[in-house]
C-alpha positions in Angstrom: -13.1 -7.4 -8.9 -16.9 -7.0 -8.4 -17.9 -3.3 -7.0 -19.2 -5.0 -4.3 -15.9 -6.9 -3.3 -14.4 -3.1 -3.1 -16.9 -1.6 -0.9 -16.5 -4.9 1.4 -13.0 -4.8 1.6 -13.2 -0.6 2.2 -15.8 -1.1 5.2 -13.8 -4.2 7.0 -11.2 -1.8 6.9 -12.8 1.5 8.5 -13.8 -1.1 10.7 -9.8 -2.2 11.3 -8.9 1.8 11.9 -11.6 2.5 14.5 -10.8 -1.0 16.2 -6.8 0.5 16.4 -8.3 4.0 16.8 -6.7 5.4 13.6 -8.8 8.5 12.6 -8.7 9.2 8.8 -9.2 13.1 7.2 -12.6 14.1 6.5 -12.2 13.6 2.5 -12.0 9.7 3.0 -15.9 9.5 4.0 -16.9 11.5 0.9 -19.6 10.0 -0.9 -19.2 10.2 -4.5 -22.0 12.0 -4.5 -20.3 14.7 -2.3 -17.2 14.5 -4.9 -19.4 15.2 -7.9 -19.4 19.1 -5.5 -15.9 19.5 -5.1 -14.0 22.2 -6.4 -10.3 22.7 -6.9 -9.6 23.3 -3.6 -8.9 19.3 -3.6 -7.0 19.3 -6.4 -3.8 17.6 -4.6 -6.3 14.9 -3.6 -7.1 14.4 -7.3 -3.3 14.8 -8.9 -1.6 13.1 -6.2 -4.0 10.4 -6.4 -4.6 10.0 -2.7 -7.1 8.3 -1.1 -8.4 5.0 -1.0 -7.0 2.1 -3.1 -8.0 -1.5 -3.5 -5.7 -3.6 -5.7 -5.5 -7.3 -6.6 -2.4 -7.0 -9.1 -5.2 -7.3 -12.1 -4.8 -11.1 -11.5 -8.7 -11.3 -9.9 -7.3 -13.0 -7.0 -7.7 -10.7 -4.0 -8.0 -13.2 -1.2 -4.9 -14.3 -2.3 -2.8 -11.6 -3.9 -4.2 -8.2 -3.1 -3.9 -5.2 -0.8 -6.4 -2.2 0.6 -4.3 1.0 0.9 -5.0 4.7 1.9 -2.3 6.9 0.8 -3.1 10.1 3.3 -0.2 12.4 2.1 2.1 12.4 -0.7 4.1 14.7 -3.5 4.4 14.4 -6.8 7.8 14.0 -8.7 6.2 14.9 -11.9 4.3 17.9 -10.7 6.4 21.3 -9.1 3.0 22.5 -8.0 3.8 19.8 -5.2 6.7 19.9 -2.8 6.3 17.6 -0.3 8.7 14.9 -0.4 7.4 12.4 1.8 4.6 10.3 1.8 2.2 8.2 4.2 0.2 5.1 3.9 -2.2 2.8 6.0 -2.9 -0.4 4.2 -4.7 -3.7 5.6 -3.8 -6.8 4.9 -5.6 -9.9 5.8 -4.8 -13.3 6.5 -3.3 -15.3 3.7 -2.7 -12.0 1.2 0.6 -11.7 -0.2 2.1 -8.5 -1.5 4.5 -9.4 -3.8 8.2 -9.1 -4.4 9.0 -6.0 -5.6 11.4 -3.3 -5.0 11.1 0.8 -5.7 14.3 2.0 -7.9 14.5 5.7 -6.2 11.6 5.4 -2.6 13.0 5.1 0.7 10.5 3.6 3.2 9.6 2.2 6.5 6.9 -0.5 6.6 5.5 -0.8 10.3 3.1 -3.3 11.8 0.4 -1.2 14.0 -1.6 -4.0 15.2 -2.8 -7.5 14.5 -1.4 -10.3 13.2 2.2 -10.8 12.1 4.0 -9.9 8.8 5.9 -12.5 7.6 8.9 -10.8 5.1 11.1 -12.2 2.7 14.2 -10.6 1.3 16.4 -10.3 -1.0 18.8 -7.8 -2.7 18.8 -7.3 -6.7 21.9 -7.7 -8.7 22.5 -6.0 -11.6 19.9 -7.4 -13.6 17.4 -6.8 -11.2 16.8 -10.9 -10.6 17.2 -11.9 -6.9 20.9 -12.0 -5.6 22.4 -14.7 -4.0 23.7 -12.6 -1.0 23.6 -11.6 2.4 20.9 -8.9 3.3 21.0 -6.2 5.3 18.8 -5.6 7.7 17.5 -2.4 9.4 14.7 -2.8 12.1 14.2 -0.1 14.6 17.7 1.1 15.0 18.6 -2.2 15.0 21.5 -3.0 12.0 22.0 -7.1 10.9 22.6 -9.1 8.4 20.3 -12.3 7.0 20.9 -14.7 4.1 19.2 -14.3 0.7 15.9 -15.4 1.1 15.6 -15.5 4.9 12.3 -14.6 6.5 11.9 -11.7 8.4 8.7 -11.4 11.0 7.3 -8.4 12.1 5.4 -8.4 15.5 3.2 -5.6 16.2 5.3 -2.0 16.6 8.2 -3.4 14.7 9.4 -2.0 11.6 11.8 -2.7 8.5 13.6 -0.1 6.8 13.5 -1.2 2.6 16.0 1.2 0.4 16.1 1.3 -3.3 16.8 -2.1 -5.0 15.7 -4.3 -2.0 13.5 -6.8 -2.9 10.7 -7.5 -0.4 7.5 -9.6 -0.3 5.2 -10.2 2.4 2.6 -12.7 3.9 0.0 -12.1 6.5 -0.4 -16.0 8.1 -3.5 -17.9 8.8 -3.1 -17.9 12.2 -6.8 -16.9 12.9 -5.2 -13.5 14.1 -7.2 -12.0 11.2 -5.8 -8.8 9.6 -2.9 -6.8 10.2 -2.9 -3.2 10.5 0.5 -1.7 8.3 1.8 1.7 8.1 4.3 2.9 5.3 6.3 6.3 5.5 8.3 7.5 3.1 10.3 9.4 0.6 7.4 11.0 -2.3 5.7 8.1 -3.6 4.7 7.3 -7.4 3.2 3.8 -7.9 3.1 4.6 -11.4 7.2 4.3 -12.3 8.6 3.4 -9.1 7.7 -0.4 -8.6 9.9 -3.1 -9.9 7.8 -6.3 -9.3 9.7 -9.3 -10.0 7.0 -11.0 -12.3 5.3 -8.3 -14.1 1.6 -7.3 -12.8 -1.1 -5.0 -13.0 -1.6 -2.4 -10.9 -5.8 -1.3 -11.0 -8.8 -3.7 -10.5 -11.1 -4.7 -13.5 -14.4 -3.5 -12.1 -17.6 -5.2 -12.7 -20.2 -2.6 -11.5 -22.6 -5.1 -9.4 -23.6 -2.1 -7.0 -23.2 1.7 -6.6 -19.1 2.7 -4.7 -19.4 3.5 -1.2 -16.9 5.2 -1.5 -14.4 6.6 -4.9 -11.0 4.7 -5.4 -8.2 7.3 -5.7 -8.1 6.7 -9.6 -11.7 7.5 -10.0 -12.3 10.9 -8.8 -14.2 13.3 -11.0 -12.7 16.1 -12.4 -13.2 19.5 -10.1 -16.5 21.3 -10.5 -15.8 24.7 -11.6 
């Protein structure tokens, strides 16, 4: 993606949080001029790799394939230093983007739609090979417990949520409705992107950056390292 695709993406999404009134902590308007200042007092920031996040599955199809994240709290399984064991997300998703099919081995989470359009979900469960299974899923959407077959889709309407547990395979579509984006929150159990996703067809994780323009604002993966 082109630097200048980021900071787009990142300022039609501040623009998506004040619209819903979702305030963000102060670290998320740093400059990376102000980060080039900070010490180790935001060392959780840096190791945790929280933060902003803009990814197109390194298949340079955003409009198509992508997501714009903010993880705003999170552990660290692979760090004792760290003891939360939850974690919390905002993403935005716009019209036509697909998140694809993927499931987390060990994370717990709730995926809720705060506002906008629709999310359009499809399910599955994994079998023992981790391909899709040809069975009845289960279904657990605010308090609600049913049971879909394989493949079904699932729409989420503003305020609703799914429940996803370990080995559940979910993707999902924002549709062009001219709705525009949708506004999604994630909570769940500690969070590491790094090991914890099982996408169906393998994919990438971090843009390719061609530097076109200066960041507005740092990605989570490019902070520099504290100032002493």
């Amino acid at each position: 993606m082109k630097r200048s695709e980021i900071n787009a993406v990142i300022k039609k999404f501040e623009a998506l949080l004040e619209k819903y009134s979702f305030a963000l902590p102060p670290y998320l308007s740093f400059t990376p001029e102000e980060w080039e200042t900070k010490g180790h007092e935001y060392d959780e920031i840096r190791d945790n790799m929280l933060g902003w996040d803009v990814t197109d599955y390194g298949l340079g199809k955003f409009d198509e394939l992508g997501l714009a994240l903010i993880t705003i709290r999170n552990g660290n399984v692979n760090n004792p230093k760290y003891t939360k064991t939850y974690a919390e997300k905002i993403i935005m998703c716009d019209e036509g983007q697909v998140s694809p099919m993927h499931f987390h081995w060990h994370k717990m989470e709730d995926i809720i739609n705060r506002g906008g359009n629709d999310i359009h979900f499809t399910l599955y469960n994994a079998d023992k090979d981790e391909q899709l299974a040809d069975t009845d899923v289960e279904i657990f959407r605010d308090g609600r417990r049913y049971f879909v077959p394989a493949g079904s889709t699932v729409v989420l309407k503003p305020g609703e949520s799914l429940t996803f547990y370990p080995y559940y395979y979910h993707e999902f579509v924002i549709p062009k409705n001219g709705k525009g984006p949708v506004l999604i929150g994630e909570v769940s159990m500690c969070n590491d992107d790094n090991t914890d996703n099982r996408f169906l067809d393998f994919l990438g994780r971090f843009p390719t950056i061609e530097e076109d323009e200066p960041p507005y604002r740092l990605l989570c993966n490019e902070y520099p390292p504290a100032r002493d």
